[in-house]
C-alpha positions as YAML, in Angstrom:
chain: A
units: angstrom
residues:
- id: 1
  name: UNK
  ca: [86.33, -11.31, 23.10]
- id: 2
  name: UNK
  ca: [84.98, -12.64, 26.38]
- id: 3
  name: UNK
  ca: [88.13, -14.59, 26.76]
- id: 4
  name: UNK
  ca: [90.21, -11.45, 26.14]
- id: 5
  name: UNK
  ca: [88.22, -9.69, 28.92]
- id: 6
  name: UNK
  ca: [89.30, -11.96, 31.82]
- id: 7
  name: UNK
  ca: [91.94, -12.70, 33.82]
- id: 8
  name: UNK
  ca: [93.46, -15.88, 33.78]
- id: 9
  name: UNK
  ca: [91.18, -18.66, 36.00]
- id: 10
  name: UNK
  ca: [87.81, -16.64, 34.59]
- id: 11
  name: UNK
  ca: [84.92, -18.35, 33.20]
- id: 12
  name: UNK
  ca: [83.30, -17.81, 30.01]
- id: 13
  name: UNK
  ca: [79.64, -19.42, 30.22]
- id: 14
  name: UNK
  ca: [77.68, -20.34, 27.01]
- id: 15
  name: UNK
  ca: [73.79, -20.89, 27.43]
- id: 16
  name: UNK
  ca: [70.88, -21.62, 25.50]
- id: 17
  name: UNK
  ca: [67.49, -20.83, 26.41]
- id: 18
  name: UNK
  ca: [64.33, -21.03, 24.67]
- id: 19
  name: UNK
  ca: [60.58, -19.86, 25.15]
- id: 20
  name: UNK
  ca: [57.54, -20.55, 22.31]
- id: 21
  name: UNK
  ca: [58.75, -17.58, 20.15]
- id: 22
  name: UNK
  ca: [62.46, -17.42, 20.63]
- id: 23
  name: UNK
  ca: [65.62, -18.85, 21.34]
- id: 24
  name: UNK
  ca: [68.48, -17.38, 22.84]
- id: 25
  name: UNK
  ca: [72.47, -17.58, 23.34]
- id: 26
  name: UNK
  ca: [74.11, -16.36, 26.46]
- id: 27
  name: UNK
  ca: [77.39, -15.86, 26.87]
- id: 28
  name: UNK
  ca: [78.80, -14.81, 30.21]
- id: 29
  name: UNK
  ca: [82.33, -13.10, 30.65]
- id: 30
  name: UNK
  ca: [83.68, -12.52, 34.07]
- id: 31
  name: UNK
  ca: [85.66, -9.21, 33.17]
- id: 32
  name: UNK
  ca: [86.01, -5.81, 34.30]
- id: 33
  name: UNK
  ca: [82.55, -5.14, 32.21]
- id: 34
  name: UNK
  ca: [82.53, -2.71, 29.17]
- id: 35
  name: UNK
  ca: [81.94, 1.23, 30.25]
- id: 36
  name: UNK
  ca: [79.12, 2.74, 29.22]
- id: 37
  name: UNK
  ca: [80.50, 5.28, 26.29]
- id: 38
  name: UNK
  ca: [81.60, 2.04, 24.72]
- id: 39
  name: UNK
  ca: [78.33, 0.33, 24.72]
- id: 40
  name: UNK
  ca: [76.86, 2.60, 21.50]
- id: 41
  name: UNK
  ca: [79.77, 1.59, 19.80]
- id: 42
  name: UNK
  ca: [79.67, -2.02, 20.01]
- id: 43
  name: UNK
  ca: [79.07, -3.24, 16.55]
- id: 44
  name: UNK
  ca: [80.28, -0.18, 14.31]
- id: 45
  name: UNK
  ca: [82.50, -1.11, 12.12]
- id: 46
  name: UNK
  ca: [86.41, -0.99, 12.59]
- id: 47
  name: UNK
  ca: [85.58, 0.49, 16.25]
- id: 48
  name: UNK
  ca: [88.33, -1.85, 18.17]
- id: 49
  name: UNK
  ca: [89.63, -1.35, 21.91]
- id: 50
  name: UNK
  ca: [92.27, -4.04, 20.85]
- id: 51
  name: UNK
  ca: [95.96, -3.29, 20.12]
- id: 52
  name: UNK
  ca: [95.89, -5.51, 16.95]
- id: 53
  name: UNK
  ca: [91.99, -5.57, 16.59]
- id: 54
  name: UNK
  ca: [90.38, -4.72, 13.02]
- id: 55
  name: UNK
  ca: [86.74, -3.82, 14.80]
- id: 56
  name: UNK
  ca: [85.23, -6.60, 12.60]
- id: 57
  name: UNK
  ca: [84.48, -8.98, 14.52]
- id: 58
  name: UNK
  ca: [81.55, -7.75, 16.54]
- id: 59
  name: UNK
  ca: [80.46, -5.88, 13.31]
- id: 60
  name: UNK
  ca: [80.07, -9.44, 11.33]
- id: 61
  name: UNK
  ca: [78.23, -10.49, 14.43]
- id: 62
  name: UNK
  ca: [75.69, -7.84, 14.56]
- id: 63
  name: UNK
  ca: [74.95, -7.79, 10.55]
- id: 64
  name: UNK
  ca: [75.05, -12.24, 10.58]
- id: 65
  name: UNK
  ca: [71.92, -11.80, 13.47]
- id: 66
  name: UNK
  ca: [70.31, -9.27, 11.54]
- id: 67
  name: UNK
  ca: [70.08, -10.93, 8.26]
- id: 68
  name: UNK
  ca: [68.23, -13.49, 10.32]
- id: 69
  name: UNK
  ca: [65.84, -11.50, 11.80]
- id: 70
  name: UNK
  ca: [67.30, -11.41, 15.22]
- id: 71
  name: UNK
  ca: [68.98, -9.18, 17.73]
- id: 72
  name: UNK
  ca: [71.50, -8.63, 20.47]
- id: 73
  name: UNK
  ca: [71.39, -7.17, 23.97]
- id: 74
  name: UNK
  ca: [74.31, -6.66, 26.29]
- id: 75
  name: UNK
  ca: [74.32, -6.82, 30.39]
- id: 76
  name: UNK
  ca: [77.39, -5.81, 31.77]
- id: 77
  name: UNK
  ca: [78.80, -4.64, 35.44]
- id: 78
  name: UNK
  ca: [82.60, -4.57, 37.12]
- id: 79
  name: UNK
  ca: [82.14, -8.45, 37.65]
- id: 80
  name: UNK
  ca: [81.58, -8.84, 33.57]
- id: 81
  name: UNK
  ca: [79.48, -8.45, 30.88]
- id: 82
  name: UNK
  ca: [77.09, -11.12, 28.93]
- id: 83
  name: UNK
  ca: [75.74, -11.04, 25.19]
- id: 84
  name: UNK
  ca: [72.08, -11.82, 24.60]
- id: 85
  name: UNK
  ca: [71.47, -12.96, 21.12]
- id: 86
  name: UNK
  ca: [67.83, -14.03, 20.31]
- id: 87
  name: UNK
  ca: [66.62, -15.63, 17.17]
- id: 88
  name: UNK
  ca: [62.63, -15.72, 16.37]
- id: 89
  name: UNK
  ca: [61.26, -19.12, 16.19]
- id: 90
  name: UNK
  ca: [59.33, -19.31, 13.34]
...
């Protein structure tokens, strides 16, 4: 998706960070961001902004970190839009 978001020349950034209780993965888009009535959306199945999307893949996403006890956040502005996903260390 964050690949899909950008322009060519873009950067997609993966991070990991961790603290005593959880670890997270970042990953940075430099896109045009995601508007806000699409936000709620994001994870309900076969919702899809794509021309040829199934709205599945974000969906998988979301119930794969909850079967693990974790969770995703999303930041996002005109110059792009990065996922949060944090897993409890236990």
């Amino acid at each position: 998706m964050g690949f899909e978001a950008m322009s060519s020349g873009g950067e997609l950034r993966i991070r990991t960070l961790s603290t005593n209780s959880e670890v997270t993965l970042a990953i940075s888009d430099e896109g045009n961001g995601i508007e806000q009535c699409m936000l709620e959306k994001l994870g309900t199945p076969f919702f899809t902004t794509k021309e040829q999307g199934t709205g599945l893949g974000l969906a998988v996403c979301y119930s794969i970190v909850s079967r693990h006890n974790g969770r995703i956040s999303v930041e996002t502005s005109p110059a792009g839009t990065t996922f949060y996903v944090y897993f409890i260390i236990e």
